[in-house]
N, C-alpha and C positions, 0 to 999 in steps of 0.2 A: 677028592675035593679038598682036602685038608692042606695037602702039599699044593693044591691051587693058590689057596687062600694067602698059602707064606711065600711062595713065588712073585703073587701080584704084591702084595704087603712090602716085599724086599725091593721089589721094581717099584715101587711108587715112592719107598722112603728115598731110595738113589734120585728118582727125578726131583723130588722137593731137595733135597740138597743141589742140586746141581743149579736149581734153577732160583731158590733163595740166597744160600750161602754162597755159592760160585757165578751167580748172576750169567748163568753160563745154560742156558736150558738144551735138552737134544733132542726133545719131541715137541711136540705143537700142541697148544692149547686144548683141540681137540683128542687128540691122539691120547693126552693124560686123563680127558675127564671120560674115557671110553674104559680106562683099564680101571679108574676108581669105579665107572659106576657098575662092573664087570665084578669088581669087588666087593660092593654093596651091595647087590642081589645076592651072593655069596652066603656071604655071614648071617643074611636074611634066611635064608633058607639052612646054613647049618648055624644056629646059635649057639650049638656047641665047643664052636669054634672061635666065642667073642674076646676079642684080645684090645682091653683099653689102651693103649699105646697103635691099634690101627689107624694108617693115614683117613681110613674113613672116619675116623674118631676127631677130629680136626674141626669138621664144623659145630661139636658142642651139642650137650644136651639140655630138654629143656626143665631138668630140676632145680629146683629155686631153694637151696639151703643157705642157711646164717652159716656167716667165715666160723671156723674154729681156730684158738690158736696151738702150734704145737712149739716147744723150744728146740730152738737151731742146735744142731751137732755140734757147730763151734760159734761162739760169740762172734756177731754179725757188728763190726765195730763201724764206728766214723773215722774219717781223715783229719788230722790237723789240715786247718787252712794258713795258707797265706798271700799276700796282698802285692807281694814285692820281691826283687832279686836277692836281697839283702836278707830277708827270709828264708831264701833256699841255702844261702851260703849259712847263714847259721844251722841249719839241720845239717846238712853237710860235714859242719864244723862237729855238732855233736856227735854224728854216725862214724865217723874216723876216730872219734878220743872213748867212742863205746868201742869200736871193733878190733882196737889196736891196731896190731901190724898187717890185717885184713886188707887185700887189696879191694876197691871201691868199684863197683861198674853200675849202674843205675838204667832200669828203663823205665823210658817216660811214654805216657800211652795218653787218650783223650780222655776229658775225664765229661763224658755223657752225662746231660741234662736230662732224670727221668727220674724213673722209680725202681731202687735196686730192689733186687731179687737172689733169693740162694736154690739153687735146684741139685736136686739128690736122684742120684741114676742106679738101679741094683741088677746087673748083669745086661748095661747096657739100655733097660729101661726105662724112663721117668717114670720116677714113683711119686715125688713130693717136691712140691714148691711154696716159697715161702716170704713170706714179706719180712723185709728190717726189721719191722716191730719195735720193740723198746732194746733190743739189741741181742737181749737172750732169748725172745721167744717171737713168732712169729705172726701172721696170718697166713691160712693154709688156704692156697688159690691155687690150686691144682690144677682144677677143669676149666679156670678161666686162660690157665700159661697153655695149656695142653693145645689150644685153637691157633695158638700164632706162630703161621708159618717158620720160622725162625728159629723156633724151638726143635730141639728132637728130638721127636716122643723114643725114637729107636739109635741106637748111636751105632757108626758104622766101625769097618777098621780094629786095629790092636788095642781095643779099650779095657782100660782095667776092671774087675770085677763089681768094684764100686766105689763112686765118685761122686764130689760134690764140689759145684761150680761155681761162683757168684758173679752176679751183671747187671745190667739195667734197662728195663723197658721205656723204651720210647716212642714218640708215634713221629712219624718224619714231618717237616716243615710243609712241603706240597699238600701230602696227603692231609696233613693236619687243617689247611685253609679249605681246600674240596669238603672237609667231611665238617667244616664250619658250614661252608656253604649250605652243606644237603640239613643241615639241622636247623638253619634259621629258615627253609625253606617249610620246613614241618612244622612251622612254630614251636619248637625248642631251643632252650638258652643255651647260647654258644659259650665256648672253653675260652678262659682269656690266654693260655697259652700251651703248645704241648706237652709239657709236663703233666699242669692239669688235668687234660683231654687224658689223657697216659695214666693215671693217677686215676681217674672218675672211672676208664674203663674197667680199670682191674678191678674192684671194687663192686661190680655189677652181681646180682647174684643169678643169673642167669647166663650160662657160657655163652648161649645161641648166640644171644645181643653181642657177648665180648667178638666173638668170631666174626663180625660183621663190621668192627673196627679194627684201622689200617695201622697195628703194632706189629715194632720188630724189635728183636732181641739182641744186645750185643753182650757178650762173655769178656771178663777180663780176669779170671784169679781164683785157683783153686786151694783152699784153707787147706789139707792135708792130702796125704798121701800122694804128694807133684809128684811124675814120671821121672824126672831129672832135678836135679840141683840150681840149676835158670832160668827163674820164673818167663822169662824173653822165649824160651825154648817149649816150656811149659806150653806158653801160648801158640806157638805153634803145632806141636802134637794135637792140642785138644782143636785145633782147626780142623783138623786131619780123621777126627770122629764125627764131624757133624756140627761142631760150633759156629756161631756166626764172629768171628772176630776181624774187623777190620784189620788188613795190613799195615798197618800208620805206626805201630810200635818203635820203637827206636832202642836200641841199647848202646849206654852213653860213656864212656872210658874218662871224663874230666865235667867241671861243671860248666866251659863253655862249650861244650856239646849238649847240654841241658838246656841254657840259655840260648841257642841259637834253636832248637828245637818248640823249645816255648815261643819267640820271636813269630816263627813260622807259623805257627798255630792261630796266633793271633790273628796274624796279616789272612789266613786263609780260613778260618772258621765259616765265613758267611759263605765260604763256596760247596758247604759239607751240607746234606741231604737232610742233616737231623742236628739238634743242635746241641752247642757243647758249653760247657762255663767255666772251662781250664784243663789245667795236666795235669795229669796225676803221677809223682817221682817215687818210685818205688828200689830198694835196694834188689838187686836181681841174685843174690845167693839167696836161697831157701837155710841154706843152715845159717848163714848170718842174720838173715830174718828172725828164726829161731833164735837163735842170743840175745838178738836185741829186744825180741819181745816185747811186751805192751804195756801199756800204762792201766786205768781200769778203764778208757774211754776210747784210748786209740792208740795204733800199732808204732811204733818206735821208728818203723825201716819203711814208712810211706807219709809223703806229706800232697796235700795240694795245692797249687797255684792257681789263684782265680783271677779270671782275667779284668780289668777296670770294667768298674759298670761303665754301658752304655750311655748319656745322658741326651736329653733335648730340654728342646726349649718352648715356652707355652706360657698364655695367657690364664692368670688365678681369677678366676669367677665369682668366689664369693670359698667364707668359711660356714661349716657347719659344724654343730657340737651335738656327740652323743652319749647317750648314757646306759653304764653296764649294770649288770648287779649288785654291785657292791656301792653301788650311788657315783664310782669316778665317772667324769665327764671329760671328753676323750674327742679335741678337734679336729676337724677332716677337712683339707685342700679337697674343692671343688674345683676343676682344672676344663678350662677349652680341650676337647679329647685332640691327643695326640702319640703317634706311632714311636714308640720305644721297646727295642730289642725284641721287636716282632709282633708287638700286642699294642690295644687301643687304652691306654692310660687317662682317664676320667679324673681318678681322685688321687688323695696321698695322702698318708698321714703325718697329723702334725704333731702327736705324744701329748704335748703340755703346754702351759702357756710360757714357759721359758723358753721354748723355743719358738713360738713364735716370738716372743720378746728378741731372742737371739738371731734369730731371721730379718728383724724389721720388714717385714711385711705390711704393706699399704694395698688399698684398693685397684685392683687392675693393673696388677704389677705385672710382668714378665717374669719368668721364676724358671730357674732351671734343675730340672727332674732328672732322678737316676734311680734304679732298680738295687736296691740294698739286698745283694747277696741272687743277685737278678730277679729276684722274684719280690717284694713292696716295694711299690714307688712311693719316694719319698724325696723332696725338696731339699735343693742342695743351697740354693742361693736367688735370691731376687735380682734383675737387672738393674739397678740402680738408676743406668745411662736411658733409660726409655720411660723414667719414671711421669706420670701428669703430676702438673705442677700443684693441680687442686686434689692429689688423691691423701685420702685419708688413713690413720694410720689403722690398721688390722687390732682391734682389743679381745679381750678375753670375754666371753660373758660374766653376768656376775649374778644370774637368777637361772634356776633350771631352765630348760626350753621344754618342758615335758609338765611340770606342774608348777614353776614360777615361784619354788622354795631358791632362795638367797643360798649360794653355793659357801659352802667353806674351804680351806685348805688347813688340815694338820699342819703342825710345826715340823720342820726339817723334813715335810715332803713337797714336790713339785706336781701331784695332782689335785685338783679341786672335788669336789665331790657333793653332791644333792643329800641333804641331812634327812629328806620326808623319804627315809626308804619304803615306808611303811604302807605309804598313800600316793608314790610315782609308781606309775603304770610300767615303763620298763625295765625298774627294779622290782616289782613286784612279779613281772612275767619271764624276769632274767633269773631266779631266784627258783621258780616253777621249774623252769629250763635245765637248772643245774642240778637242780632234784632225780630229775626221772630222768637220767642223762647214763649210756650205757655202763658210768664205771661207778656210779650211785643207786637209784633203785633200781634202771632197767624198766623204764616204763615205756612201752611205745605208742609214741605221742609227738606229734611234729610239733615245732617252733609256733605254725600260720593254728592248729589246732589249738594251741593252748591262749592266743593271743584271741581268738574267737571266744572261746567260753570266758576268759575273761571281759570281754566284751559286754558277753550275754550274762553276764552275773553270775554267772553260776560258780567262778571261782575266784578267789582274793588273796589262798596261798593254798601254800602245798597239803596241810591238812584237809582243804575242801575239792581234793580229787578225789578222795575216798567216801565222799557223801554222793558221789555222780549215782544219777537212777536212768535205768534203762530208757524210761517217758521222757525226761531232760532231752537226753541224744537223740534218740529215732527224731525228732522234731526238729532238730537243727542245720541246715543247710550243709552238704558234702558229706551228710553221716548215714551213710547204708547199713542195711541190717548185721553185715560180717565186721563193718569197719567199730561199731558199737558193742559188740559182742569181744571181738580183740581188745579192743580197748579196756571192757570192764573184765577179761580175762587176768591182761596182764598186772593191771591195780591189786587184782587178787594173789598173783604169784611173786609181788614186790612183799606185798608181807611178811614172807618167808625170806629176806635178805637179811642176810647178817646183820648184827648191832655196827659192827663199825665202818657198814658202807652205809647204816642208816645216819650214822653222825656223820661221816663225811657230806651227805645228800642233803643236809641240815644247812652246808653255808657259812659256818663260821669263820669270820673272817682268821686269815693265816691256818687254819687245820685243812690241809691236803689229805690228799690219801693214808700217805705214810703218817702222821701226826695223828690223823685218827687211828689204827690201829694201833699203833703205841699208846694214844690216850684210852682205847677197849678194852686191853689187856692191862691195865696198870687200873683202871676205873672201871669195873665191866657194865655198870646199869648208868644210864642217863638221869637217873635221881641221885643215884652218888657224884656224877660231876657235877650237877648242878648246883649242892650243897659244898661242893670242894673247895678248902681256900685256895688261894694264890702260892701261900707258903707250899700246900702239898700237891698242887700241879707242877710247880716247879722243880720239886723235889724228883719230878718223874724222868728220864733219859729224852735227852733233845727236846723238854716242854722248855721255853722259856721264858722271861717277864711279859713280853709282849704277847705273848701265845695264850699264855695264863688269864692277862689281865683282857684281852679280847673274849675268850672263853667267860668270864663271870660278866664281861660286859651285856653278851649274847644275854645269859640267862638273866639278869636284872631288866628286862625288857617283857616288860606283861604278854605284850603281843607276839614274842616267841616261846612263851610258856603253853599260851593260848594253843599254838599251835601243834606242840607235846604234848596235850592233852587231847586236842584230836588225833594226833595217830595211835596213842596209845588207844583212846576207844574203839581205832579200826581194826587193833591189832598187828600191828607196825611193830615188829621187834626191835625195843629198846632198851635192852641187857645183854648182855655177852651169854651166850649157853656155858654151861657148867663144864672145864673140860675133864675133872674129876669123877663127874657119872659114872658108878664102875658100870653099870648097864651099859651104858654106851660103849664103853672104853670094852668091854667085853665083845660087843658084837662083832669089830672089826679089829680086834689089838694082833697086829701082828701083821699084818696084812698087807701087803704090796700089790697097788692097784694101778694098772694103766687104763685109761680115758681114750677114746676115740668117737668121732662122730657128734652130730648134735642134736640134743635133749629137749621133751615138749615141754615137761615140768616146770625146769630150771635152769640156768642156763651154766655153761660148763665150769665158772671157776664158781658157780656155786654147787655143785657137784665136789668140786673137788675139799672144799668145806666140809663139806660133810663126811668125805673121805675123813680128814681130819680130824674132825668131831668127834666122830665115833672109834677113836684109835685107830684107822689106816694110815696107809703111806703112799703117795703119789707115786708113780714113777714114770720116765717117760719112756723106759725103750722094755722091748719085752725081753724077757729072759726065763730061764725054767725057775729062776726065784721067783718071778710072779706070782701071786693066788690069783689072780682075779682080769676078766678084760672085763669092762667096763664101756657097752658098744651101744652108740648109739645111729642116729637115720645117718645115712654117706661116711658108713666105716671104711676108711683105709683097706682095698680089697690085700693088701700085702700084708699089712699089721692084722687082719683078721686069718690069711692063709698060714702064718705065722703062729698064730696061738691056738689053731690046730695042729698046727703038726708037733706043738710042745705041749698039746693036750690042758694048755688053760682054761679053766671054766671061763665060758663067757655069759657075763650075767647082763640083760636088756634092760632099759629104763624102770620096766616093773619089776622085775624080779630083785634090784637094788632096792628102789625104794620097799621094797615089800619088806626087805631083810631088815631092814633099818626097822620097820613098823611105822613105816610114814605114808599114810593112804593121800592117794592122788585125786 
């Protein structure tokens, strides 16, 4: 039965290639789903035999876990863009005075409108897939890539032992309109364009759902260990295992073989299945790649050309102005809906009022729109020649439209801004928003949730989510007994967040992320910055005048003291933990810890804090220097068969925290 199961396994991986990647099928529709469903009873009956990477494994299971993230093998960089011919001859110009006497050959390939991806293969397998992420580290969508056709969970041919690819998911133009269609028929809101739709699906925490959206995958560029010396060649071998690579590659010996290839692309893009936003000119030596090497953001020996936005032309309706958290007030083209670069264009943004100044914009103008970098529609120019004679001219407001506070504008800035942050409702609910927002508390809590209980009084800022009582909710429209229960769960496991995601989560105007933990470690409790001068924030690395003097601003404001003092009463960590503790520093000093899977507790880079905390060290790949796996629910079945056969303690959600002395 075993040799059954990898006979059909092998025959089924061959037909999905044939019939996705080679568009070339040799059995019939039926004839395939007799040999899967031959294979499905199968592994039912020996489950001994379950091998994740079976083509039956395609349609997706139905467990619903939160992304984890893991860091890329190699930095998942961006391209330089550019706009113009003139552009590419200057990269050109630099690539020849870096390579010296190097001869130049360039391929230019499409450069796909989607959402990249890096996939890692271990003897031919797919083990791990990966989102861009922030560039070093990723989101792990494994079981969502695993479902699309396109993919090979099994690689066929002379593949190397192990391999890692990067490409882009996209969902084609046809299939992307039909599966608008089947969604506005369900009464769910439609994608305003495939990327989107592309982007929403992977994202989904349920594969089944992903499997039942029309994605496919295209490869273009292997980070290490190329076959050959030619990335152009490269591309071809890794066709040759199972990749989906369109033929359309080019390898280019001068730049107008460049230029006449970008031409082309232009003129024919809208006859292409899926859609594209330029070329991508990459140096085709791997070792002259390697020389030329990367900058910290993007690679030396690859540039893009994006092609003119699209633009049309359409009737302005009316402005509107809205307002964010921080009190800017931020004007929106309201636009007669009109078809641009495939999607229905309603609105635009207008930034500030110097550009509508700059625009001259008047009532019922004609305006012509174009997609900034294809994706905002934003106004390019008013028709002038169709203007009515009685249209009036477009002003700025000059009082909130939200609570009727008189707007100001700082000096030497171009946005306005509503001064009653205090007592405007969507700076008061923007505020909320940014609080319990996944890279601040981690509260889970929707947008329409929080704009309700505001509503209902029951909150006016962020200290009065920690006051919410079980009686409040159960009574409130759309709150079921599990939805009230999560909710007062997770309020309760944001208290345990660090000090300096809890300042960040604060809102202070100019402290990001990074500026908060620089201000945790240099200030560790929220009563010493708040006592802080100016002179000795400054004094701190990257604080500066503005930073400082925003910071004292904050705290000279009763009504955000007010609010310190409620969460310190809820117990809101508002001090850095001591990292000197020799206790602590004892429990884990020494310690090299890898992370897999995800945690009911806490969520994983607070996890890895506490790594931290208590003298450990993270690490991402396993090795016999490990002490510890560190495994939670949808471990990695490879990173876990791994750290058995190196014999690494693997310690479960409790047994960590137990070690720690921290009861759950």
């Amino acid at each position: 039965m075993q040799q059954r199961i990898e006979e059909l396994r092998k025959l089924l991986h061959e037909h999905n290639y044939n019939y996705y990647v080679l568009h070339s099928p040799t059995i019939t529709d039926i004839e395939f789903d007799t040999l899967l469903q031959e294979l499905q009873q199968l592994e039912e009956q020996y489950p001994e035999y379950f091998d994740q990477n079976s083509p039956s494994q395609r349609v997706g299971s139905d467990i619903d876990a939160q992304f984890v993230q893991e860091p890329h093998s190699y930095p998942m960089l961006s391209l330089a863009n550019s706009y113009s011919k003139e552009d590419i001859t200057d990269f050109d110009v630099r690539v020849r005075k870096l390579a010296g006497n190097n001869v130049i050959q360039y391929t230019c390939e499409l450069k796909y409108d989607g959402v990249a991806v890096s996939l890692q293969y271990i003897n031919g397998k797919l083990q791990r897939a990966l989102t861009r992420g922030d560039g070093i580290q990723g989101d792990n969508i494994t079981a969502n890539v695993r479902t699309i056709p396109t993919v090979p969970i099994q690689l066929q041919g002379n593949f190397p032992p192990e391999i890692e690819i990067r490409g882009e998911i996209v969902m084609p133009r046809s299939k992307f309109d039909q599966f608008n269609i089947e969604r506005e028929k369900q009464g769910e809101q439609v994608f305003a364009n495939p990327r989107n739709a592309a982007a929403g699906s992977l994202k989904l925490q349920n594969s089944k759902e992903v499997a039942k959206r029309p994605l496919e995958a295209f490869m273009y560029y292997i980070p290490a260990h190329q076959p050959t010396n030619s990335h152009f060649e490269n591309l071809s071998i890794a066709r040759t295992w199972g990749f989906n690579i369109p033929d359309v590659a080019k390898k280019c010996d001068t730049l107008e073989q460049v230029f006449a290839y970008i031409d082309t692309w232009d003129k024919q893009r809208k006859q292409l299945a899926f859609d594209i936003d330029g070329i991508v000119i990459k140096v085709d030596s791997i070792q002259l790649q390697q020389e030329l090497g990367f900058t910290a953001k993007i690679p030396r020996w690859a540039i893009a050309y994006k092609f003119k936005a699209e633009q049309a032309r359409t009737r302005l309706l009316s402005v509107s102005f809205q307002v964010g958290r921080t009190g800017a007030v931020t004007p929106v083209a309201n636009l007669e809906p009109v078809k641009l670069a495939g999607t229905i264009v309603k609105r635009a943004t207008l930034h500030n009022s110097d550009q509508i100044e700059q625009l001259d914009l008047h009532t019922d103008d004609y305006v012509f729109i174009e997609k900034g970098g294809e994706i905002i529609p934003k106004i390019i120019r008013a028709d002038v020649t169709t203007r009515n004679l009685f249209a009036q001219k477009i002003q700025f407001i000059t009082t909130c439209p939200e609570c009727g506070s008189t707007l100001t504008r700082p000096i030497g800035e171009a946005t306005y801004y509503c001064p009653n942050q205090y007592d405007c409702p969507p700076q008061i609910c923007g505020r909320i928003e940014h609080f319990v927002s996944r890279k601040a508390m981690d509260i889970g809590i929707a947008e329409a949730t929080i704009f309700q209980l505001y509503t209902e009084g029951l909150i006016r800022d962020v200290g009065d989510l920690y006051s919410l009582q079980y009686q409040q909710l159960i009574s409130l429209d759309r709150f079921a007994e599990k939805s009230v229960q999560n909710l007062l769960q997770s309020l309760e496991k944001s208290k345990h967040i660090p000090y300096h995601r809890v300042l960040y989560a604060l809102g202070i105007r100019y402290v990001g992320e990074t500026v908060a933990k620089t201000l945790a470690k240099a200030i560790p409790s929220i009563d010493a910055l708040k006592t802080a001068s100016i002179l000795q924030l400054e004094q701190i690395p990257e604080i500066g005048t503005k930073i400082a003097e925003s910071i004292k601003q904050h705290f000279k404001e009763p009504y955000n003291n007010i609010i310190i003092e409620k969460l310190r009463n809820a117990g809101v960590c508002l001090q850095a933990q001591e990292q000197t503790e020799t206790i602590k520093q004892d429990i884990l000093k020494g310690a090299s810890i890898i992370i897999s899977g995800v945690f009911k507790s806490y969520s994983r880079e607070h996890m890895k804090e506490l790594i931290e905390q208590y003298g450990g060290k993270n690490v991402s790949s396993i090795s016999k220097q490990t002490t510890y796996m560190l495994a939670g629910e949808g471990i990695g079945p490879a990173k876990l068969e791994k750290a058995m056969e190196l014999n690494i303690p693997i310690l479960t959600e409790e047994d960590f925290l137990n070690k720690l002395g921290i009861s759950i």
